[in-house]
N, C-alpha and C positions, 0 to 999 in steps of 0.2 A: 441677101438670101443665103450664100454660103456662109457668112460668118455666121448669123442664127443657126442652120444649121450646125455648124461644129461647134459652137458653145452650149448646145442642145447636149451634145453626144459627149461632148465632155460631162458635163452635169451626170448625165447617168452613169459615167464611167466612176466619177466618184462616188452617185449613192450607192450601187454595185458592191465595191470597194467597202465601204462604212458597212453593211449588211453583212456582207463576209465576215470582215473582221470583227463585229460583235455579235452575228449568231450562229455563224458556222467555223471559224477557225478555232474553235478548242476552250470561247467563251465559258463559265459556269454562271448558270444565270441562278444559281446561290449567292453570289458572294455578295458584297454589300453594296445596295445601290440598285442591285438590276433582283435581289431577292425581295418576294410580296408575301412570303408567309409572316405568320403572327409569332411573335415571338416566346410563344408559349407552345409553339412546332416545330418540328426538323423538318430543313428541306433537303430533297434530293433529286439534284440535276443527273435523270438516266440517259441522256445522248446529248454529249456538248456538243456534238455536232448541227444539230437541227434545234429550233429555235421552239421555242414553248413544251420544252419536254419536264421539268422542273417543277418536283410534286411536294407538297406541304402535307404533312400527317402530325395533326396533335397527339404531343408528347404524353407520357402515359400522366393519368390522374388528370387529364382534360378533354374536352370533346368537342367538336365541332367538324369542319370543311378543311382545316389548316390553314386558311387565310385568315379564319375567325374561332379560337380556340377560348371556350370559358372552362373553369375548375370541375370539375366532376365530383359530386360531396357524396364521397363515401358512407359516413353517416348519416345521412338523411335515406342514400336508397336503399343499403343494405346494409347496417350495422352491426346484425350481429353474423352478418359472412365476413365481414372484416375483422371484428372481434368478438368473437364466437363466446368466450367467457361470461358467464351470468355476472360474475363482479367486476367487469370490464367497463370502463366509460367510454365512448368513440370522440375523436374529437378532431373537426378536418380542420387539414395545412392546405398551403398553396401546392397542387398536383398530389398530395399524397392524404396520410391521416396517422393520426394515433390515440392506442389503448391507454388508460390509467388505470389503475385499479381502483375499485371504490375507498373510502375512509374507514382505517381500520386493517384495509388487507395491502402487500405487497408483492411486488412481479419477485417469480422465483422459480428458474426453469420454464420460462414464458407462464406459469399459471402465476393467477391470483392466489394470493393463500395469506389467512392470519396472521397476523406481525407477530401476536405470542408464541405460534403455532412454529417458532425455528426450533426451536432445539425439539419437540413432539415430532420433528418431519424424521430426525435420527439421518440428517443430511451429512455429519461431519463423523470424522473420527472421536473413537471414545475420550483421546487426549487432548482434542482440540473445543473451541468452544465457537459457538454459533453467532453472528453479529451479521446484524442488517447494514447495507452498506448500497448508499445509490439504489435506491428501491430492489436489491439483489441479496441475495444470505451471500454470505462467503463465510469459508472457514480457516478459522487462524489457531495454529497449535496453540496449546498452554505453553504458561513460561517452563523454558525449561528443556520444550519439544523440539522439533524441527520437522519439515515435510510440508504438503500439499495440502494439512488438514483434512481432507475429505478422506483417502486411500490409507497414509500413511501419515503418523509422528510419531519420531523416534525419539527417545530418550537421549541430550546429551548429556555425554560426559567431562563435566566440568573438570573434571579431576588429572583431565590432558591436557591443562594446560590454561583454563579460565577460573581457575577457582583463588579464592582470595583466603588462602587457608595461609599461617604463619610459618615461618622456614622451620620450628619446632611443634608442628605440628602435623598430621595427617589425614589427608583426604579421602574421602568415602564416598563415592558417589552413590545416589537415591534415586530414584524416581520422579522428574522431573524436578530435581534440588543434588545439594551434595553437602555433607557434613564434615566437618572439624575438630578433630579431637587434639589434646595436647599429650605430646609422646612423652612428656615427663611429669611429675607434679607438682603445680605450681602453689603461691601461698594462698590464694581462695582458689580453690577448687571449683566452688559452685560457681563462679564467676565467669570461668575461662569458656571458651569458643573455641579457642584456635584461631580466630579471626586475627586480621592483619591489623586488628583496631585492639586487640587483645596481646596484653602479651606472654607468653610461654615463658616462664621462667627457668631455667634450672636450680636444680636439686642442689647442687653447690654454691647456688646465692644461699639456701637457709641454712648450711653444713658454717658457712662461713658466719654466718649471722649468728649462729648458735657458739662455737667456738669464743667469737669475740663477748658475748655475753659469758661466759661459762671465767673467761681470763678474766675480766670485770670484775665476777663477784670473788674467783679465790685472790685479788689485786687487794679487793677491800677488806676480804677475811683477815690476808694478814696483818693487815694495816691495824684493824683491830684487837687483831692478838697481841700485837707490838705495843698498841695502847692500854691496853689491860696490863700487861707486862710492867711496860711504866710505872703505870698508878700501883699495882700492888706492892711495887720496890718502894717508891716512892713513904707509903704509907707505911710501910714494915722500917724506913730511914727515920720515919719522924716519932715510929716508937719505940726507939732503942734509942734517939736523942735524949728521951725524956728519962 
């Protein structure tokens, strides 16, 4: 009889024990294993101290108890409180949803608006130009520019340092460009650019080109004066021979 008894009281001392330590010493009956929400919910154990305090609430874009959480379809209940825009399409995801825009038009500052309709919206800077991008406008300076597109593009100047002008030549910079003139005169004129693909001659290439033609012809002149010389001797010998 005493042994039952004390193996009695032992028994309870351990379930006691086990009890404690998995619902009253600092247990969370979140974590895994001892948590029953659904997995489409957050749980929140508000007193680890005390045992079944551990609240399940479906996650947003779903509905139920927490233990049983189904999708919430946005568009079916209210579609156009989700997407308010006439040319908006709703279309539900798991917990959430999203807008398209209908065929034809593109998202631009959250509105719908006609794909032709970028540059008439006068969304960009006057130097930049309008490009649809990821169903969004964005704006990108013209060649040439630089800046934010939308605020500001500024003009660079090529001519500090980017420009491809020839070292006998000079830079002018333009209005989104920059030009090339040749500082001296070259043998086609209309040809030149100034470009690094061009090249700038000097004035003393044709001085020298001219000179050496000019020694050429009086070279020959005299050659042929020395030959007429000749033949006139010649011919005046053979009629005083006779």
């Amino acid at each position: 009889m005493f042994s039952a008894s004390l193996v009695f009281t032992l028994t309870c001392l351990i379930i006691w024990n086990v009890n404690v330590d998995v619902f009253v010493l600092g247990v969370d009956e979140c974590d895994p294993g001892l948590n029953t929400c659904s997995e489409n919910s957050n749980c929140n154990d508000t007193n680890l101290n005390t045992n079944g305090t551990a609240i399940c609430t479906c996650k947003t874009g779903y509905t139920g108890n927490g233990t049983f959480c189904l999708d919430f379809d946005e568009c079916v209940t209210a579609p156009k409180q989700f997407c308010p825009d006439n040319l908006t399409t709703c279309e539900n995801t798991p917990g959430s949803f999203k807008c398209f825009c209908n065929r034809g038009y593109t998202m631009a500052n959250g509105t719908c608006v006609n794909k032709d309709d970028c540059t008439k919206l006068e969304l960009c800077h006057e130097n930049a130009e309008c490009k649809t991008l990821n169903n969004t406008f964005n704006c990108i300076c013209k060649s040439g520019y630089t800046g934010d597109g939308k605020i500001n593009c500024t003009d660079i100047n090529e001519c500090q340092g980017t420009d491809n002008c020839h070292e006998n030549a000079t830079c002018e910079n333009v209005p989104g460009s920059y030009e090339c003139t040749c500082k001296i005169k070259v043998k086609n004129e209309e040809s030149c650019q100034g470009s690094q693909n061009q090249d700038c001659k000097n004035d003393d290439d044709d001085d020298d080109t001219v000179i050496a033609l000019v020694a050429v012809t009086i070279v020959l002149l005299v050659l042929c004066l020395i030959a007429l010389i000749i033949a006139i001797f010649c011919i005046y010998k053979m009629r005083n021979s006779r």
